[in-house]
KEZA-819345 format. One record per residue: x negated, y negated, z negated of N, C-alpha, C in turn. Coordinates in steps of 0.1 Angstrom, whole numbers, plus 2048, in hexadecimal, padded with zeros to 3 digits. Each point is the difference from the previous one (the first is absolute). Layout:
XYZXYZXYZ
...
//
This chain:
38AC6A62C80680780B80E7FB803
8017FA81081480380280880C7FD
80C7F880280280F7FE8097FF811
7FD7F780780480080D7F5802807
80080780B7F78058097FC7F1809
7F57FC8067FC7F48097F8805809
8007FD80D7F880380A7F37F5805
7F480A7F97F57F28017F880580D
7F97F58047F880980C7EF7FA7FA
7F78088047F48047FD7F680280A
7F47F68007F58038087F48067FE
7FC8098087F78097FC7F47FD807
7F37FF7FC7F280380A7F78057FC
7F68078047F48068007F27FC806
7F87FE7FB7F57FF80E7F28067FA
8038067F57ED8077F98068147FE
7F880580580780E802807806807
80680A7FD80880880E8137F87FA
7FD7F680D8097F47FC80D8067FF
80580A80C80D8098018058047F3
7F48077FA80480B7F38047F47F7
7F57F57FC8067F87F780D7FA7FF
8027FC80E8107FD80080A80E7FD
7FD80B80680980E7FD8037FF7F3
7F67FB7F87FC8097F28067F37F6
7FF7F28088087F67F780D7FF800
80780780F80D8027FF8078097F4
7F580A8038038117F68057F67F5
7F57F67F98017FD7F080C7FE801
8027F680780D7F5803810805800
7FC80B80780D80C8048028077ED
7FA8017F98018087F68077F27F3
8007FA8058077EE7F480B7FD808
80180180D80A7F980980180D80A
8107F680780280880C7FB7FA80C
7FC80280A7F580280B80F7FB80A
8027F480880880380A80080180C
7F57F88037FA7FF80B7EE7FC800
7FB80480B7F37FE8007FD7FE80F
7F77F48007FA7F980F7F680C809
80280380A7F68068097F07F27F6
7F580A8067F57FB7FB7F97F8806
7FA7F57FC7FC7F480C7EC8017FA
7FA7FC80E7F18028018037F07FF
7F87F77F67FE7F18017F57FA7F8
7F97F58087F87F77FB7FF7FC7F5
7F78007F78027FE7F08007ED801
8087F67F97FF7F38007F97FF7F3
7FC7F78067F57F67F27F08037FF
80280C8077F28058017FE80A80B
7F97FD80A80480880F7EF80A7FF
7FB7FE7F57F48087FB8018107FD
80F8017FB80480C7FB80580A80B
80580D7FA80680980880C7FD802
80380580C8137FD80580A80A7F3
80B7F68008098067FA80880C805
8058077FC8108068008077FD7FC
80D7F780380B7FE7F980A808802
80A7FE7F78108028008077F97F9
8138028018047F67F880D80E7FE
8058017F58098057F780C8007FA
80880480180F7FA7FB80180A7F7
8047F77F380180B7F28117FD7F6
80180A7FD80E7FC7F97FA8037F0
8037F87FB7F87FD7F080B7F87F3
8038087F78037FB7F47F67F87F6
7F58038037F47F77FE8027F5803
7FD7F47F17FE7ED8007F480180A
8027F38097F47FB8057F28017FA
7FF7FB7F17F68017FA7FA811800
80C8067FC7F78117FE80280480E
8027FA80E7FE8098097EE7F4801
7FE7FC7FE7F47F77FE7F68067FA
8028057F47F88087F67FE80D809
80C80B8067FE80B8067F77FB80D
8057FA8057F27FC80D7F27FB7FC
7FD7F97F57F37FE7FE7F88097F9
80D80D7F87F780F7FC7FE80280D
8078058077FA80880D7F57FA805
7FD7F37FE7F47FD8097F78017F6
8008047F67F57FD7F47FF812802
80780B7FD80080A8027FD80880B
7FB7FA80F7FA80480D7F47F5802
7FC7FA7F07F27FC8047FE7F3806
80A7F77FA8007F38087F67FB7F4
7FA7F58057F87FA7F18067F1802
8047FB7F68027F07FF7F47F7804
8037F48057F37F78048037F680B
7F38048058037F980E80D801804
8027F280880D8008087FA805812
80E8068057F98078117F28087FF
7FE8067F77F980A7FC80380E807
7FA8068068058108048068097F4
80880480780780B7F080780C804
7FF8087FA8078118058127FC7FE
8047F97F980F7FA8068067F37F8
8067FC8078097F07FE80B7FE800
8098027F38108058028027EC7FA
8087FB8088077F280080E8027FF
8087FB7F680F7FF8058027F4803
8078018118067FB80880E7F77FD
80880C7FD8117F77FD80080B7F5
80C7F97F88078057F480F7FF7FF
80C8088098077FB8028047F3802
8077F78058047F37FD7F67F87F9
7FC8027FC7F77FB7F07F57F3808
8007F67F87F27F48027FB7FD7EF
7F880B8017F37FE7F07F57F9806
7FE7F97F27F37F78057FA7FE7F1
7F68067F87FC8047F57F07FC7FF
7F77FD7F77F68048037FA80A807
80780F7FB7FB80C80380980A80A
8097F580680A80A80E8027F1807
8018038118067F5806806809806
8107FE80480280A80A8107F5803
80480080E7F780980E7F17FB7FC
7F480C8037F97FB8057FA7F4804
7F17F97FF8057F38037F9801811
7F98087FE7F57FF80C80980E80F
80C8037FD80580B8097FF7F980C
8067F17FF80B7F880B7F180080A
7F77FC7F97EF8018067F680D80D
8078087F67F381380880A806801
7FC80281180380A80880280B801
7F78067F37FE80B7FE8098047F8
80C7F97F88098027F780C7FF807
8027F280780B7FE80D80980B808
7EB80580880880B80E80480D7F9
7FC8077EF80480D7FE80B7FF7FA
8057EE7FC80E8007FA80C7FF808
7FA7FC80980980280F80680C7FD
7F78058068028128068078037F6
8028037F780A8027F580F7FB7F7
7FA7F080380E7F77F77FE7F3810
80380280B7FF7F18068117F67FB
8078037F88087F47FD8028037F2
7F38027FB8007FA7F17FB7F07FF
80A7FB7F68007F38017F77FB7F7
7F57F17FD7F77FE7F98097F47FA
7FF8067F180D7F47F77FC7F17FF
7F18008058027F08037FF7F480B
7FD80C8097F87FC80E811801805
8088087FA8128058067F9807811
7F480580380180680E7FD80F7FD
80280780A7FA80A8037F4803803
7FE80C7F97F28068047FA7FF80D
80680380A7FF80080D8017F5806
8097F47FA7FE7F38037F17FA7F8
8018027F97F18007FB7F0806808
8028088007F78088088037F9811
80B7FE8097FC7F28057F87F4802
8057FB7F57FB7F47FB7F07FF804
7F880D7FD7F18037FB7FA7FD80A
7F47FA7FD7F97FC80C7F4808801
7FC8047F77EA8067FF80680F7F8
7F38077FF80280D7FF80780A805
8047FE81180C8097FF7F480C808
7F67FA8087FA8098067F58087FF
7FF7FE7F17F98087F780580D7F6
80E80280480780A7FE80680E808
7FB80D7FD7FE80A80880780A7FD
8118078058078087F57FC809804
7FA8087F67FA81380280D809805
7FB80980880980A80380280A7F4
80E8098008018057F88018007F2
7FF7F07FD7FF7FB7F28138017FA
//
């Protein structure tokens, strides 16, 4: 554990079940280890890698955490193991998909953590809800913004649907 607080941000999805509750219910875990600082309105989107499946719900998350990268890694793959995710297949449907995005400042690249993210700069679906929340957080190797990023994007943008009231 730090003993300095870091501000990581966090991607959420759903697409098997009552998709809403699972994301409510993965924030709840999340909120009870960490502090909760912000959270994305909710986006309706096309599942990639496999257009077979049910649409997602995403969101994206800003958390303030004394938690190492590694144990906020271990707390997100309990939560998905604990709402019923099963390991396996990759783009598999799943009741939720917690990814860390950024880690403060930080560039890990591990067998078992990449972060940033390697696939963010890529889906839309991670882009337009990190907008809405951090648009001039900086990506420590790309040196751009989110929003310059999300620019950048060319495919998936029109397969994204933000829900009212999310």
């Amino acid at each position: 554990m730090n003993s300095e607080t870091v501000t990581a941000y966090l991607s959420l999805g759903s697409n098997l079940g009552e998709r809403q509750e699972n994301l409510d219910k993965a924030l709840d875990y999340l909120s009870q280890r960490m502090q909760l600082v912000k959270v994305s309105s909710v986006y309706d989107t096309e599942a990639v890698g496999n257009s077979e499946q049910p649409r997602f719900f995403n969101l994206i998350c800003q958390l303030s955490t004394r938690l190492a990268p590694e144990e906020l890694l271990m707390v997100a793959k309990g939560i998905e193991r604990k709402m019923g995710r099963q390991p396996g297949k990759v783009n598999a449907p799943r009741p939720i998909d917690i990814d860390i995005l950024f880690y403060g400042n930080e560039v890990i690249n591990t067998k078992e953590l990449v972060i940033p993210h390697p696939r963010l700069t890529e889906r839309a679906f991670v882009l337009v809800p990190l907008v809405e929340i951090a648009p001039k957080l900086m990506h420590p190797i790309s040196d751009k913004t989110v929003k310059e990023l999300l620019g950048e994007l060319k495919k998936g943008l029109q397969g994204i649907l933000r829900l009212e009231n999310s």
